[in-house]
N, C-alpha and C positions, 0 to 999 in steps of 0.2 A: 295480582296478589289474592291468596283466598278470603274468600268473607265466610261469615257466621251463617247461619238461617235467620239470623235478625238481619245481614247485611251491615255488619260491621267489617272491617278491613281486620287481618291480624296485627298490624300497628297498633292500631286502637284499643284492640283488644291487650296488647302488652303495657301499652300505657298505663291501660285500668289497671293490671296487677302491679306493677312497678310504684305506680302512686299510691298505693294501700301501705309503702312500705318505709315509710316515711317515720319521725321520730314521734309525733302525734298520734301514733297508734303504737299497741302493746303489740310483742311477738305475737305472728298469728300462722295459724296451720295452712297450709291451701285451700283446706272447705273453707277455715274463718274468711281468705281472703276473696275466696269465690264468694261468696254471702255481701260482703264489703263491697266490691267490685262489679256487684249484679250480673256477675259471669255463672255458667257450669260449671257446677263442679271437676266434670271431666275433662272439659277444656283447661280450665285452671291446671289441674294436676298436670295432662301432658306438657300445657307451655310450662312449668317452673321445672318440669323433669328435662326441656329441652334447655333452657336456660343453665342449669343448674349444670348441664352437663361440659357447655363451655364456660364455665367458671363466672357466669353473672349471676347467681343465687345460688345458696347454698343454706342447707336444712340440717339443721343440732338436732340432738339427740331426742329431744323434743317431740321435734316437727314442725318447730319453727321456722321457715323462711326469712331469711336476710340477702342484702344486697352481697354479691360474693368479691373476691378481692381483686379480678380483672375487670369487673365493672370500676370498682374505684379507682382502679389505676388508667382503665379510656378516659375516664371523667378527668383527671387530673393533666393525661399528659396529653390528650388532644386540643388542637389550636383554637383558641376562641379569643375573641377579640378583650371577653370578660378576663377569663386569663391571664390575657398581657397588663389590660389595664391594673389587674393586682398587680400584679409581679415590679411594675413601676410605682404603685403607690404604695407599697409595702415602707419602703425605708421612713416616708413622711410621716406613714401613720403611727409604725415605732416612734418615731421622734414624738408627736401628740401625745403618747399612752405614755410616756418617760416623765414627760414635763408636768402634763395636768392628772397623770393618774388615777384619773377614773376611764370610764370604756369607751374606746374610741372604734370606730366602724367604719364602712365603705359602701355603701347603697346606689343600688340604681334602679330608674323603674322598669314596672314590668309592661310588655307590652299594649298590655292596655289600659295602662296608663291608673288604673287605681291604686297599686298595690304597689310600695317598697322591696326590694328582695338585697338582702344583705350578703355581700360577697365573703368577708371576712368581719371579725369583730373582736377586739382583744380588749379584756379586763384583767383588773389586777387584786392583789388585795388591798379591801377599803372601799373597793368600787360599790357604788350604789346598785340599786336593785334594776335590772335591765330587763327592758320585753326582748331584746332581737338579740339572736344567734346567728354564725355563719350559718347561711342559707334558709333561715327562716326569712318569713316574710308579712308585714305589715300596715295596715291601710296608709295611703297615702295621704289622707287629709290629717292623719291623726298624725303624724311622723313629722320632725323637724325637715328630716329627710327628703322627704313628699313636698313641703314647701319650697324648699330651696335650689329642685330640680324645677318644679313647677314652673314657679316664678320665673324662668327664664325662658320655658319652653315657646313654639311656637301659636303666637295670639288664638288659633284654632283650638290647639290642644289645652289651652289654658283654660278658655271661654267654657269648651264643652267640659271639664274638671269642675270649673266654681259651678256652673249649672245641676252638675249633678250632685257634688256635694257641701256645697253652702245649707240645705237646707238640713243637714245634720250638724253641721258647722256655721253659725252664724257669722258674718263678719269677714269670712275666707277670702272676699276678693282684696278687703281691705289688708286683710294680713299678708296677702301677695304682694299687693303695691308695695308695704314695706320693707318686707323682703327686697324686691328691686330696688328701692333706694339704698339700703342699707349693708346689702352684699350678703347680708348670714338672715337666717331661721331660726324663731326661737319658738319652741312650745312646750310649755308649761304645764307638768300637771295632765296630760291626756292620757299617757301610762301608767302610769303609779302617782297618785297626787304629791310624792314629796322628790320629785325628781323634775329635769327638765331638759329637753333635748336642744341641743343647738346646733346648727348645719351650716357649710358653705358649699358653693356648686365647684365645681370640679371642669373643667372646659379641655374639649381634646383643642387638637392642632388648627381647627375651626372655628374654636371659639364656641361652638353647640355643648350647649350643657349635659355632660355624657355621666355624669355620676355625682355624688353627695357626701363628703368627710366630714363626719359628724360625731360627737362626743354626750356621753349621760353624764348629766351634774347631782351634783342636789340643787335644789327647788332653792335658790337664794343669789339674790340680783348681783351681791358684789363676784360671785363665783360666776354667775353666767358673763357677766360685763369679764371677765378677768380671763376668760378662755379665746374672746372671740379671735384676739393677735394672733397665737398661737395659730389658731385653727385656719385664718386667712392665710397666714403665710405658708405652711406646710402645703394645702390645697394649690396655693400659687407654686410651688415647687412641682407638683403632680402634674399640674398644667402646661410647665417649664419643661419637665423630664416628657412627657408625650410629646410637645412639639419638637423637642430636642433627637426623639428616636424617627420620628416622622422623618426629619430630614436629613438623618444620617438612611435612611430605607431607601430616599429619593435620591440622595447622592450616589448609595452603590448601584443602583438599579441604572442609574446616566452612565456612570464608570464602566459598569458593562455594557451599555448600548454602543458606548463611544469606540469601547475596545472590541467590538465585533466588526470583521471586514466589509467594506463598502463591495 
């Protein structure tokens, strides 16, 4: 694959423009995103002209650069496990956003384990004021979210988590431990001081804590105590409906071994 004269890979190099282009930043021309990107200028221009040209960026009248509309449709219709897992928690989470009406979300962490990244997120009207959008993404000590994956995760990943961020968060491993006794996350006030997030984990067909259904409140005990049923049973439904698709995949997949000739 070509590199740069810095010995960058052209991945790398697409990466960098690709991620300039994100909703945290304003429309920006190819120089802005070369500037952004710490790319050349001329580089830039040729990759968005190569891109643009198979329909993943595309430039208004401007000169603005946007992501173009078969990018969004790879994004959408290609297999990812993230994906499926919506596509099966979708009904539960409807059910959440119907009952407690305020903003219900689907979170999972990101590989390195600091940061929340939100699959989908549905509010209504009335809903309090929310940090997270579908596919934004937010610290995880700060997020109900972040806790209530945590807490589950393995003793390794846990340890190296409170270590690194207890000392901006006091208190973190204790709010773990209660998290495990208690099954949900609650944090109070870390986003917006009058709101309060509350989380349960989410477990595939292994029981590994694979995601977070979690809801914004307002910042008031009888309303956070008054969500958690809700929010445990729908999650235990997510957990039902993955185990349930697990072993209808394991059944067809036998059904065809059995029916292939010896």
């Amino acid at each position: 694959m070509a590199n740069s004269p810095s010995g960058e890979s052209l991945i790398t190099r697409l990466v960098r423009i690709l991620s300039t282009l994100d909703s945290g930043h304003p429309p920006m021309t190819a120089t802005a995103i070369a500037r952004l990107a710490d790319l050349p200028v001329a580089t830039v221009h040729r990759l968005v002209a190569e891109l643009s040209a198979i329909g993943w960026l595309v430039k208004d009248e401007q000169g603005s650069i946007g992501l173009g509309l078969d990018l969004w449709e790879l994004a959408h219709r290609a297999r990812s496990p993230y994906t499926h897992l919506l596509t099966i928690a979708r009904p539960a989470m409807q059910e959440v956003q119907r009952v407690v009406g305020q903003n219900t979300q689907l979170g999972v962490l990101t590989a390195d384990g600091d940061e929340v990244l939100y699959l989908e997120c549905y509010s209504g009207e009335g809903s309090v004021e929310n940090a997270a959008t579908t596919a934004t993404r937010l610290p995880a000590y700060r997020s109900s979210a972040g806790h209530a994956i945590l807490a589950f995760a393995d003793r390794a990943v846990r340890e190296g988590f409170i270590a690194d961020w207890e000392p901006s968060l006091p208190g973190l491993r204790h709010r773990l431990v209660g998290v495990r006794t208690s099954g949900h996350a609650v944090v109070e006030g870390m986003m917006h001081p009058n709101t309060a997030g509350v989380s349960v984990p989410v477990r595939e067909p292994g029981l590994e804590v694979v995601a977070a259904l979690s809801v914004v409140v307002p910042r008031d005990p009888a309303v956070i105590a008054a969500v958690v049923g809700p929010l445990t049973e729908s999650a235990e439904r997510i957990t039902a409906a993955l185990r349930a698709d697990a072993l209808a995949v394991l059944n067809e997949r036998e059904g065809r071994s059995a029916a292939r000739p010896s």
